[in-house]
Backbone and ligand atoms as CSV (ligand in chain L), in Angstrom:
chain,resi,resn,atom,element,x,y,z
A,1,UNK,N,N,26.265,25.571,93.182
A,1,UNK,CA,C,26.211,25.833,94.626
A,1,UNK,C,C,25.183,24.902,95.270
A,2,UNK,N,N,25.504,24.431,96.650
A,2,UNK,CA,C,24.855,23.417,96.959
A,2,UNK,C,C,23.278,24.103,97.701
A,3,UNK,N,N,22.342,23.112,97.893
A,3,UNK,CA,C,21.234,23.944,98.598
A,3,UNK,C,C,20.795,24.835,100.129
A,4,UNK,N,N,22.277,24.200,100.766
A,4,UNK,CA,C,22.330,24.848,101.988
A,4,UNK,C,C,22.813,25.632,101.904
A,5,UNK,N,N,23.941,26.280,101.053
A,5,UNK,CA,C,24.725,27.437,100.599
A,5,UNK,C,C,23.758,28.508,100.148
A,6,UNK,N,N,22.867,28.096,99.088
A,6,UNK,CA,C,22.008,28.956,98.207
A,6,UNK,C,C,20.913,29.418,99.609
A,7,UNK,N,N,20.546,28.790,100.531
A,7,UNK,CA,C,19.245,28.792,101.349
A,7,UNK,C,C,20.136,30.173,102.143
A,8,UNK,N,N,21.081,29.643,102.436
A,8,UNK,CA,C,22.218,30.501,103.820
A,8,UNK,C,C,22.152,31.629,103.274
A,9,UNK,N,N,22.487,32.202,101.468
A,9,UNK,CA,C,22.722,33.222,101.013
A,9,UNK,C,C,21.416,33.899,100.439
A,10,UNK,N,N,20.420,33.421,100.883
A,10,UNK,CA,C,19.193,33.190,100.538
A,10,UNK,C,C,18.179,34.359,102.378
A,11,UNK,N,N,18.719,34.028,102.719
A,11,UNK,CA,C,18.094,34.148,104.034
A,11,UNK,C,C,18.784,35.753,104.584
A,12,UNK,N,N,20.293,36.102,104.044
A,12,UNK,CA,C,20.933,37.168,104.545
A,12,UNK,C,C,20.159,38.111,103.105
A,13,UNK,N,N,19.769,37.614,102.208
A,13,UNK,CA,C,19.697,38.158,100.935
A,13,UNK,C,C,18.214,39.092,101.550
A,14,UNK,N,N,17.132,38.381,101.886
A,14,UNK,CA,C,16.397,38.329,102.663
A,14,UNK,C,C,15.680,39.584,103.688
A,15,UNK,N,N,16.773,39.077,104.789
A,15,UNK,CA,C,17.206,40.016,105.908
A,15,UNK,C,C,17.194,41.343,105.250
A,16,UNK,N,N,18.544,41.084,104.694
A,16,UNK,CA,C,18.976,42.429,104.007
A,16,UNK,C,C,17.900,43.200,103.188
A,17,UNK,N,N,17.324,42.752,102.391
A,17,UNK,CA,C,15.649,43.540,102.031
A,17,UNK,C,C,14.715,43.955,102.619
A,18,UNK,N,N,14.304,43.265,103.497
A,18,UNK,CA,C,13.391,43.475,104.984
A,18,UNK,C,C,13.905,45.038,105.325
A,19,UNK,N,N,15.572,45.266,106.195
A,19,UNK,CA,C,15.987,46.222,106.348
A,19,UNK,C,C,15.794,47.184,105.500
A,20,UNK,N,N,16.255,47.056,104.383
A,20,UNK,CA,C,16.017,48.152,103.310
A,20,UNK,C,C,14.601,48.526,103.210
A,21,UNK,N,N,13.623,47.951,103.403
A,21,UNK,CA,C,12.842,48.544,103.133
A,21,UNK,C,C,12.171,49.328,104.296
A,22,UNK,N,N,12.351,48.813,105.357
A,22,UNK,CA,C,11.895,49.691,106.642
A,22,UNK,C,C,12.757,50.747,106.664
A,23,UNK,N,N,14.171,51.212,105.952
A,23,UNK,CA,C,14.810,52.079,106.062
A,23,UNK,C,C,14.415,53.539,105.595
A,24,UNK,N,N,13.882,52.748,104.200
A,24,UNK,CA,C,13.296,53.699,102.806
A,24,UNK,C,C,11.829,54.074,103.913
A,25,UNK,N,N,11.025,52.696,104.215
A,25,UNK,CA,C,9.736,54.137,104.653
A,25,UNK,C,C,10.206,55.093,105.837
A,26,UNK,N,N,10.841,54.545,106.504
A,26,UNK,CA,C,11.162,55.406,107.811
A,26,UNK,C,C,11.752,57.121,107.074
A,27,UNK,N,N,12.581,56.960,105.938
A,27,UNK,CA,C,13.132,58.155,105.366
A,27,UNK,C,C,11.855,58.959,105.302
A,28,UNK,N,N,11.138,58.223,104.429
A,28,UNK,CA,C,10.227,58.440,103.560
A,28,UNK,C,C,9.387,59.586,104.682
A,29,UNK,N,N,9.110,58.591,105.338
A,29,UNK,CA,C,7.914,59.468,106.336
A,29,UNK,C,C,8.581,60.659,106.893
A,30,UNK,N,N,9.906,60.216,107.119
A,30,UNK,CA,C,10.563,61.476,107.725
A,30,UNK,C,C,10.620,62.928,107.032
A,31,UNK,N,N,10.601,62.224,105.601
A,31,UNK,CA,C,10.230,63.795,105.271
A,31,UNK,C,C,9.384,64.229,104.812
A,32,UNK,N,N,8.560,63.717,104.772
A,32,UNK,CA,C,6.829,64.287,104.912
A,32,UNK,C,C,6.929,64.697,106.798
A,33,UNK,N,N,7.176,64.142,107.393
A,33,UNK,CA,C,6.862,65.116,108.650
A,33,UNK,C,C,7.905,66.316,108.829
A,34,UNK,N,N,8.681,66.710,108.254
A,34,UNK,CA,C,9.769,67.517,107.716
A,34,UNK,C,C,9.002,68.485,107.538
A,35,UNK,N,N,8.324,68.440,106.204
A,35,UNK,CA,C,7.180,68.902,105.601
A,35,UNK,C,C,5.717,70.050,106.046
A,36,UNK,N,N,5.247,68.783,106.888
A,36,UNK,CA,C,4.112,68.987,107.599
A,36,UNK,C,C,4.080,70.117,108.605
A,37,UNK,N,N,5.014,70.071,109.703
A,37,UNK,CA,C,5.228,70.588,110.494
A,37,UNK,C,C,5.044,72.194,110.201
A,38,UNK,N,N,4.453,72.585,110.864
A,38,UNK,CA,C,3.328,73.714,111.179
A,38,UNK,C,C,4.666,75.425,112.088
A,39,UNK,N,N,5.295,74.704,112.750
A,39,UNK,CA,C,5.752,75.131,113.756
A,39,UNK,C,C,7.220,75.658,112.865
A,40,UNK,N,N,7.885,74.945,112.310
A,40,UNK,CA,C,8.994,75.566,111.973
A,40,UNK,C,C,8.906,77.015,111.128
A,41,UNK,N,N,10.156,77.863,111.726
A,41,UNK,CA,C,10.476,79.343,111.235
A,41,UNK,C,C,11.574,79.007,110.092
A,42,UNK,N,N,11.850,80.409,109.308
A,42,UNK,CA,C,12.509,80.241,108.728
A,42,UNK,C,C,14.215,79.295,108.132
A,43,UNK,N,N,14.391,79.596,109.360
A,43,UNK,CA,C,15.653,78.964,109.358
A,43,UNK,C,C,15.730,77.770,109.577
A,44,UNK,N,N,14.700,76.957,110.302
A,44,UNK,CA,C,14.190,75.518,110.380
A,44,UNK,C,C,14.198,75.257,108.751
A,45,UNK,N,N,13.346,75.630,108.325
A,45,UNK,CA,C,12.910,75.693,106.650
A,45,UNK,C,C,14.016,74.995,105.601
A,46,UNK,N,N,15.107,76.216,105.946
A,46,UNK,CA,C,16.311,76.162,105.357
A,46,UNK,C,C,16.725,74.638,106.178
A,47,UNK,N,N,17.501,74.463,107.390
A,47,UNK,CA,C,17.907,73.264,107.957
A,47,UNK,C,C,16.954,72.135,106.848
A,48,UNK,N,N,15.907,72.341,106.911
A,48,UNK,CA,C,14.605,71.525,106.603
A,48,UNK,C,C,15.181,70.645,104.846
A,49,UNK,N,N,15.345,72.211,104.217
A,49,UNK,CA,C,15.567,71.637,102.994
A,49,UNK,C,C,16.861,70.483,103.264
A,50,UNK,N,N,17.671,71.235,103.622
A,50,UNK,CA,C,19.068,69.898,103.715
A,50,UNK,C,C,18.947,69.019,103.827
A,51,UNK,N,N,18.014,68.976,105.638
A,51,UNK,CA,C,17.277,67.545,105.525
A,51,UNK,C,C,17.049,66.694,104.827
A,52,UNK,N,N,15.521,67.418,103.944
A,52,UNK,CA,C,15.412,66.889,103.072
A,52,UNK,C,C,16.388,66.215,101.760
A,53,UNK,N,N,16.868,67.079,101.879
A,53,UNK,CA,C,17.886,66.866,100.609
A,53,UNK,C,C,19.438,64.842,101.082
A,54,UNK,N,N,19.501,65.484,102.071
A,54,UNK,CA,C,20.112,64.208,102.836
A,54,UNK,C,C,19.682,62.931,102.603
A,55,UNK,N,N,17.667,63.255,103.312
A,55,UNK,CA,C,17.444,62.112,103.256
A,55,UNK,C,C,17.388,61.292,102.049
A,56,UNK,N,N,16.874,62.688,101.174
A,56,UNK,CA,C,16.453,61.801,99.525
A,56,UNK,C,C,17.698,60.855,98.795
A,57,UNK,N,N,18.684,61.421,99.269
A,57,UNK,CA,C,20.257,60.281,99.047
A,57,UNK,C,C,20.355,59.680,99.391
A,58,UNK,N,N,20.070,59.612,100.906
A,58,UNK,CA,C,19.608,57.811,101.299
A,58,UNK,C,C,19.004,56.817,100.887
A,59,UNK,N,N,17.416,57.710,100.766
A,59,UNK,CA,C,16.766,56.911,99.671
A,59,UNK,C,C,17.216,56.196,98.925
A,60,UNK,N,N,17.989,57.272,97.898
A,60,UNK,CA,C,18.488,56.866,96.580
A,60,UNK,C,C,19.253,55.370,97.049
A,61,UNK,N,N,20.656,56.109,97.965
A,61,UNK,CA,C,21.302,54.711,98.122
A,61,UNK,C,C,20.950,53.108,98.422
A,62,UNK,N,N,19.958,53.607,99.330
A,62,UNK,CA,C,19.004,52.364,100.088
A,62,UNK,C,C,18.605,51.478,98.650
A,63,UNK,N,N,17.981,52.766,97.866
A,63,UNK,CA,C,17.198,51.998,97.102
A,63,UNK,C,C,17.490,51.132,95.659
A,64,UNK,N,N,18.498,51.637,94.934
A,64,UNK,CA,C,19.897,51.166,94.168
A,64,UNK,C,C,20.723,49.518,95.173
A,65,UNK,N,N,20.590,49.770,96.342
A,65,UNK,CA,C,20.902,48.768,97.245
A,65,UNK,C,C,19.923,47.479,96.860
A,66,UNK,N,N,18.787,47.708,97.201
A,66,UNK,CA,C,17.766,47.265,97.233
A,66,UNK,C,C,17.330,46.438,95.819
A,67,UNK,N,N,17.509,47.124,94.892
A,67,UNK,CA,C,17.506,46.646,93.390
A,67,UNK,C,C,18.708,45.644,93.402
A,68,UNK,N,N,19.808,45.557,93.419
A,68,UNK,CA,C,20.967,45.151,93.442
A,68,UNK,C,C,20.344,43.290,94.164
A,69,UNK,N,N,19.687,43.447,95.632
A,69,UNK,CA,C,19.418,42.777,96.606
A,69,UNK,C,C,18.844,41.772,95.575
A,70,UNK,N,N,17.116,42.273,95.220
A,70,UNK,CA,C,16.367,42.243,94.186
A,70,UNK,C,C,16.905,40.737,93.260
A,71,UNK,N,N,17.885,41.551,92.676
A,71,UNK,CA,C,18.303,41.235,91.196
A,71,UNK,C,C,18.971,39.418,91.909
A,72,UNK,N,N,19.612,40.001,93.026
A,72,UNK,CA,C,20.222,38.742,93.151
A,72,UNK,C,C,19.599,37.445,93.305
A,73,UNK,N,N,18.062,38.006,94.583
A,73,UNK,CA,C,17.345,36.902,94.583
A,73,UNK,C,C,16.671,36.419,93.079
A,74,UNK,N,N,16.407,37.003,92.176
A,74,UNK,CA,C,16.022,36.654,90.939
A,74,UNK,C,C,16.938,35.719,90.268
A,75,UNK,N,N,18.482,36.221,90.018
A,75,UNK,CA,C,19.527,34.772,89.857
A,75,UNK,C,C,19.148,33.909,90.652
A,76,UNK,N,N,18.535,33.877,92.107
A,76,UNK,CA,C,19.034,32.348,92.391
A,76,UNK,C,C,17.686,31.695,91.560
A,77,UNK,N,N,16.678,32.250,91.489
A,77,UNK,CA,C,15.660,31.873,90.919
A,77,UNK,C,C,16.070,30.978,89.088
A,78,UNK,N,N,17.120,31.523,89.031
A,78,UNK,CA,C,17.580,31.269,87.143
A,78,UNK,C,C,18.705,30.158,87.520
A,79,UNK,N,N,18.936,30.134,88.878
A,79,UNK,CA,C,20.319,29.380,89.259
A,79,UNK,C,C,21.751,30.306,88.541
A,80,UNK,N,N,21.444,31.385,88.850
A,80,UNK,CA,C,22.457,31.620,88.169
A,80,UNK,C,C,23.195,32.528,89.319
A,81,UNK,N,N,22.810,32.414,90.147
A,81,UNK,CA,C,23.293,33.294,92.016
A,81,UNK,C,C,24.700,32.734,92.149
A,82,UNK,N,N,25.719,33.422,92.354
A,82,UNK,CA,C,27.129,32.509,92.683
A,82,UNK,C,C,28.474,32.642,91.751
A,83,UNK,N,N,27.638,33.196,90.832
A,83,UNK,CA,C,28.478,33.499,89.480
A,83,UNK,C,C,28.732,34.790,89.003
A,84,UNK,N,N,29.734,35.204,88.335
A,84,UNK,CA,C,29.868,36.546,88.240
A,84,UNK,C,C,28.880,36.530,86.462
A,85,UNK,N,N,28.342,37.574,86.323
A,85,UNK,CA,C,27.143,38.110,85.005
A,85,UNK,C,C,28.252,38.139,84.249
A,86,UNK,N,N,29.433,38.587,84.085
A,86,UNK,CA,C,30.297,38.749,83.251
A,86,UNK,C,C,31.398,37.860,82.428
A,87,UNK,N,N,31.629,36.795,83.174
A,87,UNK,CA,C,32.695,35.913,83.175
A,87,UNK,C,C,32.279,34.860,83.278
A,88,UNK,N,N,31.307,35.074,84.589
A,88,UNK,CA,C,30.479,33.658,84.303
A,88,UNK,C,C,31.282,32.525,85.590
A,89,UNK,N,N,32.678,33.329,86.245
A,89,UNK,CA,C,33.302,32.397,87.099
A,89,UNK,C,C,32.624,32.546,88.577
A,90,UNK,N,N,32.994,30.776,88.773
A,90,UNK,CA,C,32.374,31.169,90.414
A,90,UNK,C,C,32.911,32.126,91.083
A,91,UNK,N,N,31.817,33.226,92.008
A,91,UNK,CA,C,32.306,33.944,92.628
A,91,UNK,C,C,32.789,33.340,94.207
A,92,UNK,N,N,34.255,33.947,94.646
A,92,UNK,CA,C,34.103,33.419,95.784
A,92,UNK,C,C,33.348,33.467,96.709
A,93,UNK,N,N,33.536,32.479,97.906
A,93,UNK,CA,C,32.995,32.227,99.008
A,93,UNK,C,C,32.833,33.692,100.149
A,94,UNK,N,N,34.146,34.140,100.022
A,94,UNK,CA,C,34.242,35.411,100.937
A,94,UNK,C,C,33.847,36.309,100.426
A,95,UNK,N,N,33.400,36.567,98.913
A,95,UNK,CA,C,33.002,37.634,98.467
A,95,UNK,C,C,31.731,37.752,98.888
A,96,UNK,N,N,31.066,36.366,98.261
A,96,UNK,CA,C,29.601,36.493,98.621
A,96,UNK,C,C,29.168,36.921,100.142
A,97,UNK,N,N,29.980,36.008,100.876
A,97,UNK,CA,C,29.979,36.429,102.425
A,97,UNK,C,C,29.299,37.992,102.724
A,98,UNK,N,N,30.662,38.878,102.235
A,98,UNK,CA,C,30.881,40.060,102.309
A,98,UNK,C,C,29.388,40.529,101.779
A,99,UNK,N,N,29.778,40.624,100.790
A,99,UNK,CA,C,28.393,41.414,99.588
A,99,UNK,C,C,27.512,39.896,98.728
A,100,UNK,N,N,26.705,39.792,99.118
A,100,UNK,CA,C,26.061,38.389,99.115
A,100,UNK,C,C,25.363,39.467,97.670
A,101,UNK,N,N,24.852,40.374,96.928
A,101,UNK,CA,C,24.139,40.806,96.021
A,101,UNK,C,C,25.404,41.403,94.922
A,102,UNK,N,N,26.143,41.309,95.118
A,102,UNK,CA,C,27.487,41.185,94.005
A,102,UNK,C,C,27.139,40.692,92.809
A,103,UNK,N,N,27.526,41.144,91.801
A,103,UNK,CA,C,27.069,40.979,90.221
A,103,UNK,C,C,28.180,40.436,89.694
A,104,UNK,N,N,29.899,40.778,90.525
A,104,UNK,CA,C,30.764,40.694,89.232
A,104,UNK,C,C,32.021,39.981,90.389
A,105,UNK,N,N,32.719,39.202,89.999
A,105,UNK,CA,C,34.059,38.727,90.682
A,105,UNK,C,C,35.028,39.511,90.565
A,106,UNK,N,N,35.520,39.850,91.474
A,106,UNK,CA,C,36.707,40.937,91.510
A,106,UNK,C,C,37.285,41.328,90.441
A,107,UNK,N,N,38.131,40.610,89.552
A,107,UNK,CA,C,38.812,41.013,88.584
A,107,UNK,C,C,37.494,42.182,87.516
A,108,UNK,N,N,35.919,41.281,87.245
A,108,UNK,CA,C,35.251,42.513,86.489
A,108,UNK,C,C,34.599,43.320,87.211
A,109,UNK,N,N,34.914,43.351,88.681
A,109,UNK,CA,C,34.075,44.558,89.008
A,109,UNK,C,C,35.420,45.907,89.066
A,110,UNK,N,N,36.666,45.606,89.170
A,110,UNK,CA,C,37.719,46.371,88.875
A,110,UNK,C,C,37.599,46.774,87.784
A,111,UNK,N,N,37.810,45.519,86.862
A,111,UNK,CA,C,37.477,46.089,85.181
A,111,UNK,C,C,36.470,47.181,84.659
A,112,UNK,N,N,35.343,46.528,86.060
A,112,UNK,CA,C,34.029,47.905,85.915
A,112,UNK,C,C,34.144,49.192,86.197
A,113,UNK,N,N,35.055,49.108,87.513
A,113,UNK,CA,C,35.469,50.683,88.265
A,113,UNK,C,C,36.028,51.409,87.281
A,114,UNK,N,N,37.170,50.597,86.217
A,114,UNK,CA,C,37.691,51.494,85.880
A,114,UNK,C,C,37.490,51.950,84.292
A,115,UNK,N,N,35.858,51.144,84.204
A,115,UNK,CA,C,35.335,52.025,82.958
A,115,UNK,C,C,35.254,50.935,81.783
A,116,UNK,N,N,36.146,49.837,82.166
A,116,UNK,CA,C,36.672,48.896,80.857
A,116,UNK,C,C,35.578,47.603,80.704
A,117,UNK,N,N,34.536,47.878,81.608
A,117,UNK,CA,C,33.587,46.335,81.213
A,117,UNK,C,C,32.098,47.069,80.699
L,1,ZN,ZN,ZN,33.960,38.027,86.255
């Protein structure tokens, strides 16, 4: 991949971490003030837990996201960003587009869904 390609996928790779991580503290804090709050009655409490419980899946997702993000900027670091981990074929252009932190080219991330890689 050429260096304006890698920089381009480099920069959304980027972005995209920045976000994630203001996402995760914003959760984060949210439920410590969830928490804190002095004022809520019972049934707040209850709402409260769900809350809680909601946000911590976000977390989760954000943060599995985030690793994924991670991992990718580390390939470009190995030069190995662009390629599927599995096969080893260039991944396409529109894939990366799409999901620029993609691990696998279509055919093995199917192969993955369905248990077989
Ligand atoms: Zn592959």
């Amino acid at each position: 991949m050429d260096k304006k390609r890698l920089d381009y996928y480099k920069k959304k790779l980027q972005t995209r971490r920045d976000e994630l991580l203001k996402a995760i503290a914003r959760t984060e804090q949210e439920g410590r003030e969830a928490d804190e709050d002095p004022t809520v009655d019972l049934a707040d409490k209850a709402a409260n837990s769900y809350t809680k419980e909601f946000l911590f899946g976000q977390t989760h997702n954000d943060r599995s996201l985030l690793q994924l993000v991670d991992d990718a900027l580390a390939r470009m670091k190995d030069s190995a960003f662009g390629e599927c981990v599995s096969c080893h074929e260039e991944l396409q252009q529109k894939r990366l587009e799409a999901v620029p932190w993609t691990r696998y080219c279509i055919t093995c991330q199917e192969k993955k869904e369905k248990g077989l890689l």
